[in-house]
Biopython code that builds the backbone (N, CA, C, O; Angstrom):
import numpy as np
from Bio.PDB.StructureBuilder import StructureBuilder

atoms = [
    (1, "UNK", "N", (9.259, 19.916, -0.578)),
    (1, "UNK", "CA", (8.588, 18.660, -0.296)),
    (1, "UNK", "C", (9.590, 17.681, 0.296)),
    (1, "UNK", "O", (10.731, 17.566, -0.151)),
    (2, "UNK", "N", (9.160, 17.043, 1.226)),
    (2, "UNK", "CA", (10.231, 15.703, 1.899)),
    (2, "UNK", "C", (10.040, 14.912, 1.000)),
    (2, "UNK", "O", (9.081, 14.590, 0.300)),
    (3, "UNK", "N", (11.586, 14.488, 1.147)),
    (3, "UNK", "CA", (12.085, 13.035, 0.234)),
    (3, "UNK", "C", (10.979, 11.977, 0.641)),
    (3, "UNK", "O", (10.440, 11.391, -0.297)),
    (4, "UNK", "N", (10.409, 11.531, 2.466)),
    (4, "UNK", "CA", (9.506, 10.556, 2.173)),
    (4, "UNK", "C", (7.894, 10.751, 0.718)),
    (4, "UNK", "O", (7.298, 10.007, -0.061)),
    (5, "UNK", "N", (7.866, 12.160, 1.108)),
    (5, "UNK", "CA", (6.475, 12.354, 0.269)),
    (5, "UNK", "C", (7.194, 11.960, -1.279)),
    (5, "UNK", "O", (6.545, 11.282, -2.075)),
    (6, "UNK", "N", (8.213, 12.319, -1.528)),
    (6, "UNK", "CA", (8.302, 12.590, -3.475)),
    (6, "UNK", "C", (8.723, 10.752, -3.489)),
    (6, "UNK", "O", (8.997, 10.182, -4.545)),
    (7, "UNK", "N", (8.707, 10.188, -2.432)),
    (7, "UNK", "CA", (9.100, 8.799, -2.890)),
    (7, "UNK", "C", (8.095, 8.279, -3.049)),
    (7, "UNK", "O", (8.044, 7.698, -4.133)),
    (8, "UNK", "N", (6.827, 8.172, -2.186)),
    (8, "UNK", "CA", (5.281, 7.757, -1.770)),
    (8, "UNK", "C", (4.741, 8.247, -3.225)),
    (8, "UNK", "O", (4.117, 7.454, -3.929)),
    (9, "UNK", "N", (4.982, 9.491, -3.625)),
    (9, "UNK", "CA", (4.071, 10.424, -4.785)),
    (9, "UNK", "C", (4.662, 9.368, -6.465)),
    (9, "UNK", "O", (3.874, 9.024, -7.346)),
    (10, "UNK", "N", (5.946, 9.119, -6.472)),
    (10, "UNK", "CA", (6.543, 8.089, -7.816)),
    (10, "UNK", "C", (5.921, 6.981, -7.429)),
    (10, "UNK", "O", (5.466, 6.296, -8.345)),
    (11, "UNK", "N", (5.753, 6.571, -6.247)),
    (11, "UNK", "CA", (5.070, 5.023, -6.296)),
    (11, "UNK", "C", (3.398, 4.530, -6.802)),
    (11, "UNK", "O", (2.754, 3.608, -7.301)),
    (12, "UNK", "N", (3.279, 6.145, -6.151)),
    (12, "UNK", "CA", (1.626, 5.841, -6.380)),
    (12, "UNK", "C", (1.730, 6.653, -8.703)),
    (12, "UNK", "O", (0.706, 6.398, -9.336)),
    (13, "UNK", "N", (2.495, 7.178, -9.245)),
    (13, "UNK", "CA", (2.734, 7.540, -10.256)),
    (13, "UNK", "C", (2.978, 6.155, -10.985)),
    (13, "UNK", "O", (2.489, 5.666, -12.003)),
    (14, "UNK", "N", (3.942, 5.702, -10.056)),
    (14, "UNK", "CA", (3.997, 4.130, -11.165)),
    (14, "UNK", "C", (3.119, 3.283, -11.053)),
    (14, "UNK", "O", (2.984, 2.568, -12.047)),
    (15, "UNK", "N", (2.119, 2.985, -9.774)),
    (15, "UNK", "CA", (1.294, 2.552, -9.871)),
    (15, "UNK", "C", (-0.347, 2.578, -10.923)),
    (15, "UNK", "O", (-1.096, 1.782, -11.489)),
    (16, "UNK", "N", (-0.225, 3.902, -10.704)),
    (16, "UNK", "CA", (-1.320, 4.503, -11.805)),
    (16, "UNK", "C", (-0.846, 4.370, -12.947)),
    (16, "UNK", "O", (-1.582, 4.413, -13.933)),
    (17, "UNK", "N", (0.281, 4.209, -13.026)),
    (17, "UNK", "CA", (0.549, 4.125, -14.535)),
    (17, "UNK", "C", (0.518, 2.818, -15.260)),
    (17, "UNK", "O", (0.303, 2.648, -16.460)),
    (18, "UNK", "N", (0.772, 1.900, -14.321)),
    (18, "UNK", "CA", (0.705, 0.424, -14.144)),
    (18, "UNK", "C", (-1.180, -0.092, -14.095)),
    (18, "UNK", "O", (-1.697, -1.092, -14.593)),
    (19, "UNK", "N", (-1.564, 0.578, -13.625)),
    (19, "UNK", "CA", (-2.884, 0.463, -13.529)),
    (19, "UNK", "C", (-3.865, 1.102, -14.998)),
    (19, "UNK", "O", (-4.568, 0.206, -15.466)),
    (20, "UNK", "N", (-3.954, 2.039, -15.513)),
    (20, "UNK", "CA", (-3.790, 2.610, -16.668)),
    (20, "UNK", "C", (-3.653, 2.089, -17.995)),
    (20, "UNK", "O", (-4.561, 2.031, -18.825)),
    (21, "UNK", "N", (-2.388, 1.686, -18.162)),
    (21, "UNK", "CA", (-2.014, 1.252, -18.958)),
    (21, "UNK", "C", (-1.384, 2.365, -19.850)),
    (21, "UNK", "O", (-0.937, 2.142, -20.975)),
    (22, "UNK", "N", (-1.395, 4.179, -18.945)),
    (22, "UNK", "CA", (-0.579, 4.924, -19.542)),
    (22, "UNK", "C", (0.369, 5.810, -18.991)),
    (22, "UNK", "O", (0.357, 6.100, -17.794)),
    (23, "UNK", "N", (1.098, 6.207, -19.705)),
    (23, "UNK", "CA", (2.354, 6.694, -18.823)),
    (23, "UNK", "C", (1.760, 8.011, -18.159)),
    (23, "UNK", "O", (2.146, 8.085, -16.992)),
    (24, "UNK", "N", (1.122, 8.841, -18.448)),
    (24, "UNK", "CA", (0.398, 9.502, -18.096)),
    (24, "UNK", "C", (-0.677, 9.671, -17.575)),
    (24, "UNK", "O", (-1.526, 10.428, -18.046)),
    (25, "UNK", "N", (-0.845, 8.899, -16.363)),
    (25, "UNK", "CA", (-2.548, 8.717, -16.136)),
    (25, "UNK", "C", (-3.408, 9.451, -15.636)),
    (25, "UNK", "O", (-3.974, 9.205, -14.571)),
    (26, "UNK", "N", (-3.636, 10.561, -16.430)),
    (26, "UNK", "CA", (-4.348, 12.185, -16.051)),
    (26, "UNK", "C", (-5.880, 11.451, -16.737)),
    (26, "UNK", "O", (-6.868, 11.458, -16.003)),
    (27, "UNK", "N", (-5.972, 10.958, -17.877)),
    (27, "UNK", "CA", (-7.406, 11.090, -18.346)),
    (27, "UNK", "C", (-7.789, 9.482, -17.551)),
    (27, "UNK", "O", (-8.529, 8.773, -18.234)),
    (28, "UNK", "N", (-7.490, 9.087, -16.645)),
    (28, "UNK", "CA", (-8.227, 8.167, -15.121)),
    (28, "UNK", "C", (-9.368, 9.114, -15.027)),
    (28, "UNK", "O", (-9.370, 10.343, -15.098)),
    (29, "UNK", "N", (-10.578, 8.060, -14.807)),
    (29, "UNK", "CA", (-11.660, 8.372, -14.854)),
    (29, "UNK", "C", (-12.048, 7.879, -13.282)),
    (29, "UNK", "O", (-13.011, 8.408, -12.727)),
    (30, "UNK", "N", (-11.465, 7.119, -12.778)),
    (30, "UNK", "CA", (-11.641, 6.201, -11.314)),
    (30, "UNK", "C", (-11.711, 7.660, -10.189)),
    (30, "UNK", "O", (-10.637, 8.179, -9.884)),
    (31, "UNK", "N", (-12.521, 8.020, -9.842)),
    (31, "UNK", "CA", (-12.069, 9.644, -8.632)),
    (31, "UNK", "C", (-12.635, 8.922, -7.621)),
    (31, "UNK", "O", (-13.078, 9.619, -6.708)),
    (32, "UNK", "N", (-12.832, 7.058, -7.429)),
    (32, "UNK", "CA", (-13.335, 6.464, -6.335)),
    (32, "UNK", "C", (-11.786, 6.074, -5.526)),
    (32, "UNK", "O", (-11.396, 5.797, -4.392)),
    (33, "UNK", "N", (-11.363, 6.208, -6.566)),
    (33, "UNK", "CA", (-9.130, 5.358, -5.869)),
    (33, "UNK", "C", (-8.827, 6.263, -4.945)),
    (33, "UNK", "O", (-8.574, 7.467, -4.918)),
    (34, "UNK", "N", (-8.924, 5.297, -4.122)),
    (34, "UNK", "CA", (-7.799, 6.291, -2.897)),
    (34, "UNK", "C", (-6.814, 7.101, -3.590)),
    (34, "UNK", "O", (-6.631, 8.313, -3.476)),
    (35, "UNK", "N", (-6.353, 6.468, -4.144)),
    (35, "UNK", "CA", (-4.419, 7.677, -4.710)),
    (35, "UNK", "C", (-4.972, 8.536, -5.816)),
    (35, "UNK", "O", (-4.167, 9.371, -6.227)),
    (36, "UNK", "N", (-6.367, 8.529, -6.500)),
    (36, "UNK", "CA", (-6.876, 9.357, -7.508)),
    (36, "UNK", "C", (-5.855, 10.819, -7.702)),
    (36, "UNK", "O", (-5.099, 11.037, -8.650)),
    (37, "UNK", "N", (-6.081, 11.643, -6.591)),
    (37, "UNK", "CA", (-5.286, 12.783, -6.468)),
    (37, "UNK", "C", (-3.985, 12.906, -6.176)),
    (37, "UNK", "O", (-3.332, 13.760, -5.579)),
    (38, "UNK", "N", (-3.700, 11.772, -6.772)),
    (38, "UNK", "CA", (-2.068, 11.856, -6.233)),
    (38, "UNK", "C", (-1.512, 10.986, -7.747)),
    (38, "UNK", "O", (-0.358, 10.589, -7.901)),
    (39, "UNK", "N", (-2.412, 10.855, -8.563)),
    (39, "UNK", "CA", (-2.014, 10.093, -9.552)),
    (39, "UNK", "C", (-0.932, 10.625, -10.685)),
    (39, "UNK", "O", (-0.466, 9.816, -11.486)),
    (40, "UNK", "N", (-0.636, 11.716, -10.710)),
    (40, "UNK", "CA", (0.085, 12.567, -11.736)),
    (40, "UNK", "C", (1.237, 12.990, -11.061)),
    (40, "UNK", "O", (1.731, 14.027, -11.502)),
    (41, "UNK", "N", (2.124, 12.152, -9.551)),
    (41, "UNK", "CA", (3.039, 12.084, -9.120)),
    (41, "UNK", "C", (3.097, 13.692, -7.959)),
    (41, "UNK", "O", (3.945, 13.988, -7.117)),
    (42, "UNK", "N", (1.791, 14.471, -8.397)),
    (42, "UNK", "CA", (1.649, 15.614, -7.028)),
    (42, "UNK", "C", (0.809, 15.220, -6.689)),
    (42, "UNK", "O", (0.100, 14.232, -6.877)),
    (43, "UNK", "N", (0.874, 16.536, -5.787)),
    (43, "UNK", "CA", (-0.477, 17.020, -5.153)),
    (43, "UNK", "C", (-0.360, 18.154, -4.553)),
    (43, "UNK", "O", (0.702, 18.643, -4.167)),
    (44, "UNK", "N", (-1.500, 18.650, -4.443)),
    (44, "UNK", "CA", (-1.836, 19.937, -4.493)),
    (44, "UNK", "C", (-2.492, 20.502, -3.078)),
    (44, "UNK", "O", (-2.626, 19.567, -2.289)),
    (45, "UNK", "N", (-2.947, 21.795, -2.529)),
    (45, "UNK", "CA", (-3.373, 21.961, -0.954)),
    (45, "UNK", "C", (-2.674, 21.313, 0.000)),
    (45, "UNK", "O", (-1.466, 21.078, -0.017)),
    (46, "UNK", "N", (-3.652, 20.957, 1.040)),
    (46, "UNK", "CA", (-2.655, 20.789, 2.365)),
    (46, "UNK", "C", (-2.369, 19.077, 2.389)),
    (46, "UNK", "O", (-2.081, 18.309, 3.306)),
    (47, "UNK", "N", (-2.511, 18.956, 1.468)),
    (47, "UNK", "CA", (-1.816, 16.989, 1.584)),
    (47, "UNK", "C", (-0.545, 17.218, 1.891)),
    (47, "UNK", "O", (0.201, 18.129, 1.533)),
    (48, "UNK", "N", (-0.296, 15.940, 2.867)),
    (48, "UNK", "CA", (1.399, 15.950, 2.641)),
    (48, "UNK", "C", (1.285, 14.242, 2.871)),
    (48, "UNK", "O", (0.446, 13.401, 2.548)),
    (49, "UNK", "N", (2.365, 14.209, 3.476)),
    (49, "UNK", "CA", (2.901, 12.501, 4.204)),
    (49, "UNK", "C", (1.229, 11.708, 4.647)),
    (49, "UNK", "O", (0.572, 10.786, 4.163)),
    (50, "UNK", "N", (1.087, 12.453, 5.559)),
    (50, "UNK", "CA", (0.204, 11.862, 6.398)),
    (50, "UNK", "C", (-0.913, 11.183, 5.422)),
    (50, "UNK", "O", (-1.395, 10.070, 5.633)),
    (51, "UNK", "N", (-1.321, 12.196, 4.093)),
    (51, "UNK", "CA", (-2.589, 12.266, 3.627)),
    (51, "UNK", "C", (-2.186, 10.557, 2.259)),
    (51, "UNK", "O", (-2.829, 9.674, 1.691)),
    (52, "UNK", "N", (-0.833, 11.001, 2.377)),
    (52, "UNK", "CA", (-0.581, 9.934, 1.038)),
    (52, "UNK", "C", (-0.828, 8.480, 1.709)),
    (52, "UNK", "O", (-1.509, 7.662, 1.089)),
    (53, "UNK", "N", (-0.202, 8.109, 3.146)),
    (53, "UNK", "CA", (0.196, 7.266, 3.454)),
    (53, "UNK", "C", (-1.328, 6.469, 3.676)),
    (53, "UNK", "O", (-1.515, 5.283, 3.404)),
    (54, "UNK", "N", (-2.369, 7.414, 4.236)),
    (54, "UNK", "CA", (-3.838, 7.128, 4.217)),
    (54, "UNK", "C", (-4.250, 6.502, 2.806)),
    (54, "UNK", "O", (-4.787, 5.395, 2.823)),
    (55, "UNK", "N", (-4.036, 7.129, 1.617)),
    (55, "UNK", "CA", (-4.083, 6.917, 0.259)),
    (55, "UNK", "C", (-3.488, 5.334, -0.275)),
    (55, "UNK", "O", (-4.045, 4.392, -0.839)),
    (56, "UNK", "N", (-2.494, 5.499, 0.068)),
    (56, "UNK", "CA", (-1.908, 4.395, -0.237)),
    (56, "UNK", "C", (-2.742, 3.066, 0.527)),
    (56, "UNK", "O", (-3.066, 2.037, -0.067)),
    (57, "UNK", "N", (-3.024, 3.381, 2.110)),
    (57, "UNK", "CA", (-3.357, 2.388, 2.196)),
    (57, "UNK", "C", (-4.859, 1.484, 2.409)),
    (57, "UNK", "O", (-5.267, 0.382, 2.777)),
    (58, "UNK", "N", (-5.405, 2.998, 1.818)),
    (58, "UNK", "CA", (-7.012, 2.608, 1.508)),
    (58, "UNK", "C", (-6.796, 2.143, 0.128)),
    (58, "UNK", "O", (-7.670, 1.379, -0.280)),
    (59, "UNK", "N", (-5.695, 2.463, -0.811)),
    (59, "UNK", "CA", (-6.085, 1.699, -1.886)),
    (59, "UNK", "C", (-5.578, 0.247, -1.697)),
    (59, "UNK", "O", (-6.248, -0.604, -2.283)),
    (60, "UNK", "N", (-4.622, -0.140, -1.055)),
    (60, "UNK", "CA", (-4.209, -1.823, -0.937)),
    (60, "UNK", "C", (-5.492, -2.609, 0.117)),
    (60, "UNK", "O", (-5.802, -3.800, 0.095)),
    (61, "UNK", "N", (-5.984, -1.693, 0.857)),
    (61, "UNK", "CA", (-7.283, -2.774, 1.927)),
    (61, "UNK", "C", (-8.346, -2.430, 0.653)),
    (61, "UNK", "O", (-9.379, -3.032, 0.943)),
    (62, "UNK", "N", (-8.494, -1.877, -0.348)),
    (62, "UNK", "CA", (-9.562, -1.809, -1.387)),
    (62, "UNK", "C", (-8.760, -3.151, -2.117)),
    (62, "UNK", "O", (-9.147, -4.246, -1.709)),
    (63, "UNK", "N", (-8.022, -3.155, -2.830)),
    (63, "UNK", "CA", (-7.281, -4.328, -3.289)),
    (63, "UNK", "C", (-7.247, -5.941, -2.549)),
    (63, "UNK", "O", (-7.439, -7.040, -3.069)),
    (64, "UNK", "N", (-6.949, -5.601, -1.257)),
    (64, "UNK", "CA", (-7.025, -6.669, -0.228)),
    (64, "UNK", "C", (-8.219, -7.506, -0.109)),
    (64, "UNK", "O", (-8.234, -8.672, 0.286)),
    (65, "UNK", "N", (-9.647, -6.501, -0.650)),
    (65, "UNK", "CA", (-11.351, -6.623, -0.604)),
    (65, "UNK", "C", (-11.562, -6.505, 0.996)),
    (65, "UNK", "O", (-11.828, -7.250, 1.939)),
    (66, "UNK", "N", (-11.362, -5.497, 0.820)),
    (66, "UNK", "CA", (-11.251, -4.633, 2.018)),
    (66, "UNK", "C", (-11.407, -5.346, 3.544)),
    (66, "UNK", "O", (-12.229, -5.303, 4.459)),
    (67, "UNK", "N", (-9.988, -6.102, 3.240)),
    (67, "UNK", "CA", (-9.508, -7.010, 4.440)),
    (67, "UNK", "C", (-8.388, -6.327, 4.795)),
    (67, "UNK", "O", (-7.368, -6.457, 4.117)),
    (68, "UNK", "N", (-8.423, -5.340, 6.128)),
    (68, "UNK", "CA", (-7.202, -4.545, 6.469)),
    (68, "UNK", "C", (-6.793, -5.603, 6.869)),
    (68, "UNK", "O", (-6.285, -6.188, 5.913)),
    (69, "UNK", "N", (-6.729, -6.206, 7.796)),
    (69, "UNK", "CA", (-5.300, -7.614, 8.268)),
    (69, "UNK", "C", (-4.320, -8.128, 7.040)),
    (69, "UNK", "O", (-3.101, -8.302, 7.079)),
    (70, "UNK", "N", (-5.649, -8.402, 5.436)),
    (70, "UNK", "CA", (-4.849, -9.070, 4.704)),
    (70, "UNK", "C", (-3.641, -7.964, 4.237)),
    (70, "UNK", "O", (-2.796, -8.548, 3.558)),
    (71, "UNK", "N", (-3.376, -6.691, 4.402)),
    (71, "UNK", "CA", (-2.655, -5.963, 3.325)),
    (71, "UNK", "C", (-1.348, -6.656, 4.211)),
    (71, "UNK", "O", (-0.851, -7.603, 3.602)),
    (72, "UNK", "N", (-0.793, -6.398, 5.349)),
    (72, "UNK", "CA", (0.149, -7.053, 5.973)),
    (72, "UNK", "C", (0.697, -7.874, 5.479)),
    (72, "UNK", "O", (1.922, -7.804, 5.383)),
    (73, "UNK", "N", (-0.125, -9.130, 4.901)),
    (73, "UNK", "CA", (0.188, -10.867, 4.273)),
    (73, "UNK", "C", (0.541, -10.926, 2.725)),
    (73, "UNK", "O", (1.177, -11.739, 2.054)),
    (74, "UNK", "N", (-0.376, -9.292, 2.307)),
    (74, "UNK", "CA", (0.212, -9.171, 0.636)),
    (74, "UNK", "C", (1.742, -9.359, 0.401)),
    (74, "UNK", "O", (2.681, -8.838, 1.003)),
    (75, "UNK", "N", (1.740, -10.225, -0.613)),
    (75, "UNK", "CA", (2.869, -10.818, -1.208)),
    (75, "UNK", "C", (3.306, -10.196, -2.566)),
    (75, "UNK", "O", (4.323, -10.675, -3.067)),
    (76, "UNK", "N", (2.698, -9.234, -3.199)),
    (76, "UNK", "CA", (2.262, -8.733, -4.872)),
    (76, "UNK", "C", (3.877, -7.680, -4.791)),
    (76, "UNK", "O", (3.645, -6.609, -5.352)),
    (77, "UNK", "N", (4.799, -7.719, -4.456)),
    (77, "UNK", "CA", (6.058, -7.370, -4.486)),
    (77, "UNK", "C", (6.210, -6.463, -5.747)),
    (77, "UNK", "O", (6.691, -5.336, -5.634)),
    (78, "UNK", "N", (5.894, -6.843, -6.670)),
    (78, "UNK", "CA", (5.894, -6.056, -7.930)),
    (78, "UNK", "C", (5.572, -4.717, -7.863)),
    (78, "UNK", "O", (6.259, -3.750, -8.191)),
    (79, "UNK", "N", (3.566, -4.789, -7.042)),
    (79, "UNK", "CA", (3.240, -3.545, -6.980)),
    (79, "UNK", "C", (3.951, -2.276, -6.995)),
    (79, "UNK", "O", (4.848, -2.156, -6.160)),
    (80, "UNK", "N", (3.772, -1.515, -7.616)),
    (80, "UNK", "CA", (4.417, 0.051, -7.257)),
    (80, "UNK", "C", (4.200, 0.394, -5.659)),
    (80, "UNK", "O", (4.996, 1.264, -5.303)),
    (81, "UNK", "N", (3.725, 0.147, -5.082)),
    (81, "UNK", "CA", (2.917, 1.053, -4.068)),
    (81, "UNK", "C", (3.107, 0.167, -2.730)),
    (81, "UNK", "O", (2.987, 0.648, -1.603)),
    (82, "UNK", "N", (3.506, -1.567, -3.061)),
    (82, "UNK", "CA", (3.690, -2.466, -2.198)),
    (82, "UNK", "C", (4.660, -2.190, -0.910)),
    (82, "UNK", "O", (4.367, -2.590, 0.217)),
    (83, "UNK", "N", (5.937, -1.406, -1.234)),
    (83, "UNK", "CA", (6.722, -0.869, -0.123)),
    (83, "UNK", "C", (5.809, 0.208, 1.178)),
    (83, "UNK", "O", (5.978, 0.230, 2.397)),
    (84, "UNK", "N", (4.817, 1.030, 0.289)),
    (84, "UNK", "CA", (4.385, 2.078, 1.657)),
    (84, "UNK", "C", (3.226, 1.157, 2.323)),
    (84, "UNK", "O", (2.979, 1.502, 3.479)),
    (85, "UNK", "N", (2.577, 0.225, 1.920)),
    (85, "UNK", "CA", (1.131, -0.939, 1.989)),
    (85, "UNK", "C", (1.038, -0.251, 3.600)),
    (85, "UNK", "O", (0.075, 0.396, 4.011)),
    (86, "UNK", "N", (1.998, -0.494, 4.201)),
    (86, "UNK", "CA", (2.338, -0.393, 5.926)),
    (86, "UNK", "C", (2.356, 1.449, 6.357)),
    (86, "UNK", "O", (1.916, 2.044, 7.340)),
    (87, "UNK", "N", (2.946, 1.844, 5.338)),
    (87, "UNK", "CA", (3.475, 3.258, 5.871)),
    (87, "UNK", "C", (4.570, 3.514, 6.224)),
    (87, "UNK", "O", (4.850, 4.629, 6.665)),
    (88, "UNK", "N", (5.502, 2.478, 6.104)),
    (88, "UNK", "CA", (6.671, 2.966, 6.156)),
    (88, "UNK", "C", (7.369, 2.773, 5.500)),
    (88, "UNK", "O", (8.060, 3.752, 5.778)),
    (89, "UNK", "N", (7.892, 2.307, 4.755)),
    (89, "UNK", "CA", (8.178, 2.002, 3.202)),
    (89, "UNK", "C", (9.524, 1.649, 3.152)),
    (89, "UNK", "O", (10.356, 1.943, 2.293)),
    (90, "UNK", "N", (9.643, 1.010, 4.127)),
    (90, "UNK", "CA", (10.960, 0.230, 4.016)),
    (90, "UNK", "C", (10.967, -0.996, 3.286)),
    (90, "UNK", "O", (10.342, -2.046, 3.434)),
    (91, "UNK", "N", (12.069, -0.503, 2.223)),
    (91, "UNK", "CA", (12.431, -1.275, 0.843)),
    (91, "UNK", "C", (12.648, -2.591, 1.376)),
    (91, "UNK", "O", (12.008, -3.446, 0.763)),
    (92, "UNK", "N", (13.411, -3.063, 2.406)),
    (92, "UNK", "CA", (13.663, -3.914, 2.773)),
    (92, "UNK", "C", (12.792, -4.794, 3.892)),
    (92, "UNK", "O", (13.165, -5.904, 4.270)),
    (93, "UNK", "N", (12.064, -4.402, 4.176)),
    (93, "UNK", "CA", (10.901, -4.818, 4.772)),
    (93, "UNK", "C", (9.789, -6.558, 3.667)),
    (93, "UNK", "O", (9.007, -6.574, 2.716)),
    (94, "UNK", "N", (10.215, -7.318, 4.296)),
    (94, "UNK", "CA", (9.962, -8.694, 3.366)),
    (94, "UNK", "C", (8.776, -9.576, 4.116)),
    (94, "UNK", "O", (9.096, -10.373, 4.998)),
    (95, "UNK", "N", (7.447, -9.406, 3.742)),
    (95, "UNK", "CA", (6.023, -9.468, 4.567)),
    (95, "UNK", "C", (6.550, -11.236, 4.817)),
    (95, "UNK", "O", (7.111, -11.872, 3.925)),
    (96, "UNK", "N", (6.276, -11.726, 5.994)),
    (96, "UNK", "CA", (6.171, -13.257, 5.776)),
    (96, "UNK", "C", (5.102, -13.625, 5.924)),
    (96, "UNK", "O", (4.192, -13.106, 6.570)),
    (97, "UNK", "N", (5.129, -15.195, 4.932)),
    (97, "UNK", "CA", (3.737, -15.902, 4.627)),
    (97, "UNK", "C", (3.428, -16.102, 5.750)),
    (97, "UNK", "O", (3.926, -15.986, 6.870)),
    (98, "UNK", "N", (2.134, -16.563, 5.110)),
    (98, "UNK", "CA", (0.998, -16.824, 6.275)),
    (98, "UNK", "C", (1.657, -18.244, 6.827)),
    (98, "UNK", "O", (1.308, -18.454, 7.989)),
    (99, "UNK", "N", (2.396, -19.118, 6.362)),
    (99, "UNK", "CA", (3.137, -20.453, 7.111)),
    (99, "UNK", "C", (4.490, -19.634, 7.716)),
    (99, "UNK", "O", (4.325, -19.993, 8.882)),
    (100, "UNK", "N", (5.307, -19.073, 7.754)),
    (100, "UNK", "CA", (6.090, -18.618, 8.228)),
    (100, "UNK", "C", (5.357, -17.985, 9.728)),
    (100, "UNK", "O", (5.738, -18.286, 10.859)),
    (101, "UNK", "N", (4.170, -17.002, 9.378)),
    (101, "UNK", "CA", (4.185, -16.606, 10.268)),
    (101, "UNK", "C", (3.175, -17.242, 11.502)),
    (101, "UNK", "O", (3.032, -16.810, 12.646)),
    (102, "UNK", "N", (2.554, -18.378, 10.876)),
    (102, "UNK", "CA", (1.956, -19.095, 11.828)),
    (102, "UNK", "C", (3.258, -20.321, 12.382)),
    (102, "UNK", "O", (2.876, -20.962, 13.362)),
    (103, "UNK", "N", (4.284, -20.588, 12.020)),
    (103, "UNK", "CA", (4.841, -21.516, 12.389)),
    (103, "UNK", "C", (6.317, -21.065, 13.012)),
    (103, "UNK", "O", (7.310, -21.762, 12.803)),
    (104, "UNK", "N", (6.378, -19.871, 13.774)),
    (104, "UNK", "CA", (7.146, -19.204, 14.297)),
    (104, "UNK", "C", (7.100, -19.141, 15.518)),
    (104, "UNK", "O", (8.014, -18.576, 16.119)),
    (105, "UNK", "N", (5.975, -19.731, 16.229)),
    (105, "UNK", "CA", (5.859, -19.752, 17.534)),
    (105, "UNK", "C", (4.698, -20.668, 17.728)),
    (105, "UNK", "O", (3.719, -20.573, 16.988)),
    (106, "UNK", "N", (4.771, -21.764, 18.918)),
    (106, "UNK", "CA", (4.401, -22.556, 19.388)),
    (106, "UNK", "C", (3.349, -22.632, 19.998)),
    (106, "UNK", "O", (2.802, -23.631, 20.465)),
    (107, "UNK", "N", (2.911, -21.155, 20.017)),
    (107, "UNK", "CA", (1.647, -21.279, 20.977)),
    (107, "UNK", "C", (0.428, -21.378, 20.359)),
    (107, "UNK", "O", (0.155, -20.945, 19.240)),
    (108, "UNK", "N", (-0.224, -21.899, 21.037)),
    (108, "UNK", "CA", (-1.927, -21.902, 20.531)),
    (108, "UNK", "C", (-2.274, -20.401, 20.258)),
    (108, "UNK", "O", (-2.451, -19.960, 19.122)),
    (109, "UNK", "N", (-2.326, -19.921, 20.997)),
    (109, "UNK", "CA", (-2.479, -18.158, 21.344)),
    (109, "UNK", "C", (-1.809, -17.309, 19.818)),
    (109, "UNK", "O", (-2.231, -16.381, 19.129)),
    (110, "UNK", "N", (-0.913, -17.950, 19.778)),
    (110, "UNK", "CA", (-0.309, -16.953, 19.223)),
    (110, "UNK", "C", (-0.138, -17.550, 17.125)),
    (110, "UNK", "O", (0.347, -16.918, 16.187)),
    (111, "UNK", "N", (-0.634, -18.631, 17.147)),
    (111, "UNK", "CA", (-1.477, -18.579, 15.900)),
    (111, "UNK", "C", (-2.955, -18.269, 15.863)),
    (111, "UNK", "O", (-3.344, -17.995, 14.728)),
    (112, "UNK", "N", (-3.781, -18.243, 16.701)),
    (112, "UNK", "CA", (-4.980, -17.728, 16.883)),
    (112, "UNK", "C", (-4.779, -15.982, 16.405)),
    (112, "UNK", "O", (-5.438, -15.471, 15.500)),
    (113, "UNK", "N", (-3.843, -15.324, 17.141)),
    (113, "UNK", "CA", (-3.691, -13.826, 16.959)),
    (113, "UNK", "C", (-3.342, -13.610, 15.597)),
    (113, "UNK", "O", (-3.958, -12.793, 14.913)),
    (114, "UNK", "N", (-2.181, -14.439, 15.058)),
    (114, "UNK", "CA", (-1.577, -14.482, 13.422)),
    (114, "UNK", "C", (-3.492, -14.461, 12.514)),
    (114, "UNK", "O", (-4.078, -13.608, 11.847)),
    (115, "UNK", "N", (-3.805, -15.648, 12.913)),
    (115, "UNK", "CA", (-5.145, -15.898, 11.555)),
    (115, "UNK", "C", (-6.389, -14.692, 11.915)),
    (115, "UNK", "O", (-6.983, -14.179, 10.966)),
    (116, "UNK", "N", (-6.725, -14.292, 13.327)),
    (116, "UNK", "CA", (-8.189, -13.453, 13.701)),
    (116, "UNK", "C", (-7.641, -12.429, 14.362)),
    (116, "UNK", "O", (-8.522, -11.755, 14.897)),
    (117, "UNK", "N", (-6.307, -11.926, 14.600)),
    (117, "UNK", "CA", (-5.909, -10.388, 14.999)),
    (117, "UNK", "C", (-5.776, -10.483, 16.672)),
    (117, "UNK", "O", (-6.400, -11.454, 17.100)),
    (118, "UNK", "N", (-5.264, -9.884, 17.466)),
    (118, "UNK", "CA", (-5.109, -9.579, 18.847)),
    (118, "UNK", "C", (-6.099, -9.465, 19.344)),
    (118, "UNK", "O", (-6.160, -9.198, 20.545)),
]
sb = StructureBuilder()
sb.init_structure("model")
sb.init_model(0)
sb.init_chain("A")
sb.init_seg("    ")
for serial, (resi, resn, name, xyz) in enumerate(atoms, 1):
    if name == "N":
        sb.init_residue(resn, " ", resi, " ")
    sb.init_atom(name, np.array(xyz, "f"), 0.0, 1.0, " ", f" {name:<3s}", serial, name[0])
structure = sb.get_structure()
């Protein structure tokens, strides 16, 4: 297994576990969660990268209330799962606010694109 997958697979493990409320979160009853099958830190058949990164980020636009733009603006740092939100899961990757990122450029245009998308 690639190091990206076994890193994606502990996040969504601590997440469920965080979510749960157990270290073990096999008896999760939720089989609506995106990361459902990925909750016990595997997975099994032909999942790999691709399938987690989908997972991951149908469960943060489910979280978001299923506002894909908002997962971008999520700020919840804590989350387990907050580093892959994007898919790429760079640790160092630091989302800026919604004033940062509307007040970074001058244009009309280009806070219009920040608040309603390209």
């Amino acid at each position: 297994m690639k190091h990206k997958e076994n890193e994606m697979l502990e996040c969504i493990k601590r997440f469920c576990e965080s979510c749960s409320g157990e270290e073990i979160p096999a008896e999760c009853l939720d089989e609506e969660c995106p990361v459902f099958n990925a909750r016990s830190g595997t997975i099994t058949g032909r999942r790999g990268e691709t399938w987690l990164k989908k997972a991951i980020r149908g469960r943060c636009v489910e979280c978001c209330g299923y506002e894909a733009r908002s997962v971008s603006l999520c700020e919840s740092r804590e989350c387990a799962i907050w580093e892959w939100r994007l898919g790429d899961g760079e640790k160092s990757s630091k989302p800026k606010t919604l004033q940062e990122k509307l007040f970074e450029g001058d244009e009309e245009d280009e806070i219009y694109d920040v608040l309603f998308g390209s």
